[in-house]
N, C-alpha and C positions, 0 to 999 in steps of 0.2 A: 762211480760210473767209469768202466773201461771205456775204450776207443783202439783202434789200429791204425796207429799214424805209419804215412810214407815219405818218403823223403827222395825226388827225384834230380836225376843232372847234377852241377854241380854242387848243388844242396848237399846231395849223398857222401860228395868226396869230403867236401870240408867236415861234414857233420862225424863222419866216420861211420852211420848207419845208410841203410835204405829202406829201415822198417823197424817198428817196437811197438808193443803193447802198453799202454799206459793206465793206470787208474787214476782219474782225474778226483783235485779235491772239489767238495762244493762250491759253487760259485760260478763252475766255467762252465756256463752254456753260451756261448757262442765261437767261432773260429777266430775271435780276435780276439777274446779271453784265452785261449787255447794256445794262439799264438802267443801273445803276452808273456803264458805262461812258463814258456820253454824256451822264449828266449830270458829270462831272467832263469834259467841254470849259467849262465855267465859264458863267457868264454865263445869259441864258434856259435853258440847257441844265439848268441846275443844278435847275432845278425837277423836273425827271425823278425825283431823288432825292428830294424834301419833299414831293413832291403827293400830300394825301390820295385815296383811292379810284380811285388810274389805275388804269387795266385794262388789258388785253392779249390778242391774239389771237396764238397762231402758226398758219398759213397757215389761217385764216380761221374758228380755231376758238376760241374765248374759253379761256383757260386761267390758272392760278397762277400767280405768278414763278416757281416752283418750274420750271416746264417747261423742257425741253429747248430748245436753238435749234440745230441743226444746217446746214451749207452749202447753200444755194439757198433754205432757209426762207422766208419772209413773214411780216414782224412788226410787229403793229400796235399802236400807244399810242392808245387812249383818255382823254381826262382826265373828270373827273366833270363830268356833265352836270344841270341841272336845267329842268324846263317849267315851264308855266304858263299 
């Protein structure tokens, strides 16, 4: 199952992407399997898994971890954001 993951704010900077194509293995149908999954590449990735209030879009719809992720998807990491 491919996916086109995004990585937005400062997701993007740590991660050193803002977007990749991935072939996911079996097992990861959901956005918190997905997540799981890439944060265990170690390293800045690991944050995936500790980061209070990430959020998540599948194909452009803000959603639960809980959600589905199915092949050709679009899925997007938000990390918490603040203004001022």
């Amino acid at each position: 199952m491919n996916v086109k993951l995004l990585f937005f704010a400062g997701l993007r900077e740590a991660l050193g992407t803002g977007a990749e194509s991935l072939e996911l293995p079996a097992g990861i149908g959901t956005a918190a399997a997905l997540r799981d999954h890439l944060a265990a590449r170690g390293g800045a990735w690991a944050a995936l898994g500790t980061m209070r209030n990430l959020r998540v879009a599948v194909n452009q719809q803000m959603v639960g971890f809980e959600a589905p992720v199915a092949a050709g998807d679009e899925v997007a990491f938000f990390p918490p954001v603040t203004g001022g």
